[in-house]
C-alpha positions as CSV (number, residue, x, y, z in Angstrom):
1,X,105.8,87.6,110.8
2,X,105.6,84.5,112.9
3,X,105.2,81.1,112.7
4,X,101.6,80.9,113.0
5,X,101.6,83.1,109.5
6,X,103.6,80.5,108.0
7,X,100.1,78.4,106.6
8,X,98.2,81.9,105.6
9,X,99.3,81.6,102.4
10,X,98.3,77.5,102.4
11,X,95.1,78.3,103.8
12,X,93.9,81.1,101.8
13,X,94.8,79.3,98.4
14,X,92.4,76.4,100.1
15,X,90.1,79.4,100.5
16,X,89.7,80.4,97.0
17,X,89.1,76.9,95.7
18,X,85.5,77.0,98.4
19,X,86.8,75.1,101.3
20,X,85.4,76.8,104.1
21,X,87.2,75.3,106.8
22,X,90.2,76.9,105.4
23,X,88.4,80.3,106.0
24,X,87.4,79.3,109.2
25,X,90.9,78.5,110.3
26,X,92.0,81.7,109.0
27,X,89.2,83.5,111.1
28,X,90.5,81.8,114.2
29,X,94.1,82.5,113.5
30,X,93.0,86.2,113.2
31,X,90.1,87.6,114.9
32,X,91.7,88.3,118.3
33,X,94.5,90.5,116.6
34,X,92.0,92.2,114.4
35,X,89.8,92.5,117.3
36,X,92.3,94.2,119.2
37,X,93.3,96.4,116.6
38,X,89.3,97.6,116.1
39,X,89.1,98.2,119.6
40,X,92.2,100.1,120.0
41,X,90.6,102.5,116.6
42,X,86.6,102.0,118.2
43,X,87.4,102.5,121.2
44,X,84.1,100.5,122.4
45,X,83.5,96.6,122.4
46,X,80.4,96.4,120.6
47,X,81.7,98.7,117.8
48,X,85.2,96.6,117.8
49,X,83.0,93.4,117.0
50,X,80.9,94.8,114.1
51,X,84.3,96.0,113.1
52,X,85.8,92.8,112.7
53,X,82.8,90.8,111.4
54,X,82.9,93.0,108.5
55,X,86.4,93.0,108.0
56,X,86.2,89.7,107.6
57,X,83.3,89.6,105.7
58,X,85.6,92.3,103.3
59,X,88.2,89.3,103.2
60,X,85.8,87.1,101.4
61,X,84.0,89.8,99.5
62,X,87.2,90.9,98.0
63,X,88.8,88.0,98.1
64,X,90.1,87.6,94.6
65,X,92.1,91.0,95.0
66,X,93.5,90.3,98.5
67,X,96.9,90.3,98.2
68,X,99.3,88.4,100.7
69,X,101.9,90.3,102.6
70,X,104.7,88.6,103.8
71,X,102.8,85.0,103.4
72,X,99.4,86.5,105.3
73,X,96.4,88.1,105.3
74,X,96.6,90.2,108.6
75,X,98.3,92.7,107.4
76,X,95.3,93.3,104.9
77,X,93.0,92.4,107.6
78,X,94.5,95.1,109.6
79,X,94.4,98.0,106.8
80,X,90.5,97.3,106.2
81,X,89.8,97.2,110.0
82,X,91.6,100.8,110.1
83,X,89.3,102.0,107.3
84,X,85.9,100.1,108.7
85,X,86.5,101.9,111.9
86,X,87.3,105.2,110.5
87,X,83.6,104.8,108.5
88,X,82.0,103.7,111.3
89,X,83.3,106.6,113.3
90,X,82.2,109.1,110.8
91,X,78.7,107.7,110.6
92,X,77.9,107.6,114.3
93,X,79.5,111.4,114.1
94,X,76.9,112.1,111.3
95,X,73.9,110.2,113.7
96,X,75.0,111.8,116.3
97,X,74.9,115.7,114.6
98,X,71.5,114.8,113.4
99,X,70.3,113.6,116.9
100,X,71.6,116.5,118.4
101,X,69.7,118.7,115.7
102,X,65.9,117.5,116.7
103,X,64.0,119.5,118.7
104,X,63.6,118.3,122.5
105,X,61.0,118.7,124.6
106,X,62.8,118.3,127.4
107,X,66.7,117.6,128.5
108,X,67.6,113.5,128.2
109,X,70.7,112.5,130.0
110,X,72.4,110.1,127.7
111,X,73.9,107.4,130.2
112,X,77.0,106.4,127.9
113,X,78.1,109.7,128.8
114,X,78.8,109.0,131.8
115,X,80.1,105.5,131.3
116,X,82.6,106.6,128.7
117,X,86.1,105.6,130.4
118,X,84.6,101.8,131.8
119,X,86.1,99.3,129.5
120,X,86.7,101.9,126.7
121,X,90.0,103.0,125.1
122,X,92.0,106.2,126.5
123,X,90.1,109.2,125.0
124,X,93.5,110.9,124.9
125,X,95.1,108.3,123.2
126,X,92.1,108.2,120.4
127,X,91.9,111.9,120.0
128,X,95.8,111.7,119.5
129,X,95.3,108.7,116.8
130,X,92.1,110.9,115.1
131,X,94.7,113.6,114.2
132,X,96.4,111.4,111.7
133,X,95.2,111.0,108.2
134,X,93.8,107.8,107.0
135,X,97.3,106.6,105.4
136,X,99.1,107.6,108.5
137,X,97.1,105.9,110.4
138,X,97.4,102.9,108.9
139,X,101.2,102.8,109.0
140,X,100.9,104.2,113.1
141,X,98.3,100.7,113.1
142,X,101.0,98.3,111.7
143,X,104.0,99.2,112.9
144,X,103.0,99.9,116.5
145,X,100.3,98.3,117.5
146,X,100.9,95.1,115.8
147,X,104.6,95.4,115.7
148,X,105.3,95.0,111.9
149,X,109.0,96.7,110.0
150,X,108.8,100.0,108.5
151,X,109.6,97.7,105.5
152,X,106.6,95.4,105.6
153,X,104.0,97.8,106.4
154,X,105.5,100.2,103.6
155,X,105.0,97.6,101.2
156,X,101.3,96.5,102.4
157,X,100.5,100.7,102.3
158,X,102.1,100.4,98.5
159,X,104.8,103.1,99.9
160,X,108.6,103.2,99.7
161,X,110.3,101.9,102.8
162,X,111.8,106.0,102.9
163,X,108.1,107.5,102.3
164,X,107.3,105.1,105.2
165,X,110.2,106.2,107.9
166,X,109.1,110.5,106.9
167,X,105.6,109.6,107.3
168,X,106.0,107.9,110.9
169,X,108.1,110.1,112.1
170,X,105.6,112.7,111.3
171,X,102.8,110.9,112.6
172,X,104.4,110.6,115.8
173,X,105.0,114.3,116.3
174,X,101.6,115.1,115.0
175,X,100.0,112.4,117.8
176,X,102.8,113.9,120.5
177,X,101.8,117.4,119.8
178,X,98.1,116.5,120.5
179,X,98.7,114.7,123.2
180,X,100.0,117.8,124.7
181,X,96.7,119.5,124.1
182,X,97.7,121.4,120.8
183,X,96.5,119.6,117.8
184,X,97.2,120.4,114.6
185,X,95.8,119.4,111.7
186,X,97.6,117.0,108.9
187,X,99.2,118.8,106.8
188,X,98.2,118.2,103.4
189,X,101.2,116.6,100.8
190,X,101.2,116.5,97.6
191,X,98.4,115.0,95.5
192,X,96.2,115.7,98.5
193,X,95.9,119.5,97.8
């Protein structure tokens, strides 16, 4: 994508022979990006950071299948965030049912209730992106929010540039729609059935 993508693939092949400072430079190239894209998906700071430490974390745990997109790892960096975030979600959804299942004594106001819209993402505009499926979400991830081509985020998602085009142009009526109050689920295609 830009110029600052040009040393990824440099600096990662430094990476794989143990030179941390590689690593470390592709952390800082990174983090605010990755950051931004787990806050956008979290929708909470704290969540966002634990987000990105373990997508990077992923990076070097998995780093001798990482594969390079265009010269860099973002786009990789990017998909695993999506997918950290969507885990995370379900988990504190999961917590949350059990909490909600115990027996009270009495009625506990839980304060972040109350706090939800200071400093946090748009609840419409994450109950819009929680209608898409993970694979549409990743492809909504990359070619809006970070601004990569049909084309390059097709072939990070292992899609054909056409599958890519149907499948935003779905996404985007499925996230209109429920921005309008009427959400539907994703329909499922085939192979999902």
């Amino acid at each position: 994508m830009g110029n600052d993508e040009a040393g990824d693939a440099r600096l990662w092949e430094k990476s794989l022979q143990g030179d941390g400072a590689a690593f470390g430079l592709l952390f800082d190239r990174h983090r605010d990006r990755v950051f931004r894209h787990a806050y956008r998906l979290a929708g909470k700071q704290q969540d966002a950071e634990d987000v990105m430490s373990t997508a990077f974390l992923e990076l070097w745990r998995c780093r001798r299948r990482v594969r390079l997109v265009e010269g860099s790892v973002l786009p990789w960096l990017l998909v695993t965030t999506t997918n950290l975030a969507r885990n995370s979600s379900r988990a504190a959804r999961r917590y949350r049912r059990l909490l909600d299942s115990l027996p009270r004594g009495e009625q506990v106001v839980n304060p972040a209730d109350h706090v939800f819209l200071q400093g946090e993402m748009d609840l419409n505009a994450a109950r819009a992106l929680s209608t898409l499926n993970d694979l549409d979400l990743q492809l909504v991830s990359l070619v809006v929010f970070e601004g990569y081509t049909i084309a390059a985020a097709a072939a990070t998602l292992e899609l054909t540039p056409e599958a890519a085009k149907s499948r935003m142009h779905r996404a985007r009526q499925r996230m209109k729609t429920a921005l309008n109050g009427i959400a539907q689920p994703a329909p499922a295609l085939e192979g999902e059935r």
